[in-house]
C-alpha positions as CSV (number, residue, x, y, z in Angstrom):
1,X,179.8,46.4,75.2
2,X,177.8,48.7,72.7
3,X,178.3,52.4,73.3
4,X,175.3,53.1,74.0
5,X,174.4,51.1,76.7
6,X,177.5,52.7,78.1
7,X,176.0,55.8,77.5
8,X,172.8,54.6,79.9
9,X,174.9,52.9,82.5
10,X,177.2,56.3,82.9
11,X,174.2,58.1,82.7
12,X,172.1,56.2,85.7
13,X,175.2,56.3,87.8
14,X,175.4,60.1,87.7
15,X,172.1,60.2,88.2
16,X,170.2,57.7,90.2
17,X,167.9,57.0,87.4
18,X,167.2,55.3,83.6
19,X,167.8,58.2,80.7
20,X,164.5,57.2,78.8
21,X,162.6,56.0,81.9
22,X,158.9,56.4,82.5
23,X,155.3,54.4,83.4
24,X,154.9,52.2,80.8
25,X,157.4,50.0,78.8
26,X,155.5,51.2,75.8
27,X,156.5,55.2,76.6
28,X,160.1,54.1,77.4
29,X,160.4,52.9,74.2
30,X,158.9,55.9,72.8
31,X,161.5,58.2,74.6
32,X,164.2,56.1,73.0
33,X,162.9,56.3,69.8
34,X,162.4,60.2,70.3
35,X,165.4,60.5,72.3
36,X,163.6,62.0,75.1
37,X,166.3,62.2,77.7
38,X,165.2,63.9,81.2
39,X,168.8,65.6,82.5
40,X,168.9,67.4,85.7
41,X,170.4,70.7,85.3
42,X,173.8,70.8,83.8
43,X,176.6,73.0,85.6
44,X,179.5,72.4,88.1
45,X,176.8,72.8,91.5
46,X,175.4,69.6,93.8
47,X,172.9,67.9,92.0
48,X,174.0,69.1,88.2
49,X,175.6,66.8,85.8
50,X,178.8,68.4,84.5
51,X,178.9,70.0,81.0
52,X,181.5,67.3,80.3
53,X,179.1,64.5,81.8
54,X,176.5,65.7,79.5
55,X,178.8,65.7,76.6
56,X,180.3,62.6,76.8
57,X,176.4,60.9,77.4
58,X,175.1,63.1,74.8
59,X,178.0,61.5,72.3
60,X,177.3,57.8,73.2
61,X,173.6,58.1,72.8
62,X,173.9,59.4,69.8
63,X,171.3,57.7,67.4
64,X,173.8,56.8,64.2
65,X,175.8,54.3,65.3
66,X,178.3,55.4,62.8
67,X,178.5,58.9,64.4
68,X,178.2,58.0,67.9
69,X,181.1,58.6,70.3
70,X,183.6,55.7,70.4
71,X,182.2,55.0,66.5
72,X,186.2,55.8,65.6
73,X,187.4,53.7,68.2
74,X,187.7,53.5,72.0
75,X,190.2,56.1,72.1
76,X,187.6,58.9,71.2
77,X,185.9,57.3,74.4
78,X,189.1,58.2,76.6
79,X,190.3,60.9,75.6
80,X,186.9,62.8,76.2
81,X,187.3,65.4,78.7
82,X,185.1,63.9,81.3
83,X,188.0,61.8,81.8
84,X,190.7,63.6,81.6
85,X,191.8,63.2,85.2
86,X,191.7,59.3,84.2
87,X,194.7,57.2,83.6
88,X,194.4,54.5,81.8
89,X,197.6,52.9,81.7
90,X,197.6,52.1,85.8
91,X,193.3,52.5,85.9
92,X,193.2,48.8,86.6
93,X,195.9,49.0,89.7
94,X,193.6,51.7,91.2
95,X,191.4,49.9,94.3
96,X,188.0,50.3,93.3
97,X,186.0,53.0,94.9
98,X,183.1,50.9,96.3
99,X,182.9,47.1,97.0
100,X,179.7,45.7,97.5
101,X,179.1,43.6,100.7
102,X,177.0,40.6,101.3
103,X,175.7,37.6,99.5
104,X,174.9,37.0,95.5
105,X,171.4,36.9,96.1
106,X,171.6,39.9,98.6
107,X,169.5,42.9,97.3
108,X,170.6,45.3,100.5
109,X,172.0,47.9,97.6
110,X,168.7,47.7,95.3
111,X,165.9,50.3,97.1
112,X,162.0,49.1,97.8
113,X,163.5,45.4,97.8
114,X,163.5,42.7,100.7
115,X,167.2,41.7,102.2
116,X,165.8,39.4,104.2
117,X,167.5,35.8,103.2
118,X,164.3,33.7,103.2
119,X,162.0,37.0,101.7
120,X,165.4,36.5,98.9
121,X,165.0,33.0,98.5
122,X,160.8,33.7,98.0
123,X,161.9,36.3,95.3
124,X,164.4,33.8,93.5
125,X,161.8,30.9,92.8
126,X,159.2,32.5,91.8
């Protein structure tokens, strides 16, 4: 995995929503290129992203690769204070927080999108 894209993905689960995102591809890929990033207020209340969230996205979507967080090796990564309450060594003995339920072609978890099985199967061949 690059960094960055771990950088989006950490960034759309805090938030709901794509760091660049907007109407067009053509303006996404402006906001990329501008680094245009839309965060919701940053402090410690409902609905901000954490001053350490911030940091640690701000790091990994850095534009030099060779300065962007995890540049020096994963261990910058984990030892960022965002996740300091982690522990790595027994991370993967931890039960997971969420398991998704359903089928592989169910969409129940993506919003706006049909779950019905046939509607699914419509959806798949075209």
């Amino acid at each position: 995995m690059d960094f960055w894209s771990l950088g989006v993905i950490i960034y759309e689960f805090l938030t709901g929503a794509l760091p660049f995102n907007d109407d067009t591809p053509e303006k996404i890929f402006k906001n990329i290129l501008a680094r245009k990033i839309s965060y919701p207020p940053i402090g410690l209340e409902d609905g901000m992203i954490s001053p350490a969230a911030h940091n640690l996205i701000e790091g990994l979507l850095c534009m030099d690769p060779y300065k962007r967080l995890g540049s020096n090796g994963i261990d910058e990564i984990k030892k960022h204070e965002f996740f300091k309450t982690t522990n790595w060594d027994i991370l993967i003995e931890e039960p997971a927080p969420f398991i998704p339920i359903g089928r592989d072609i169910d969409a129940v978890y993506f919003p706006n999108q049909k779950t019905d099985e046939q509607d699914l199967r419509e959806i798949l061949e075209d």
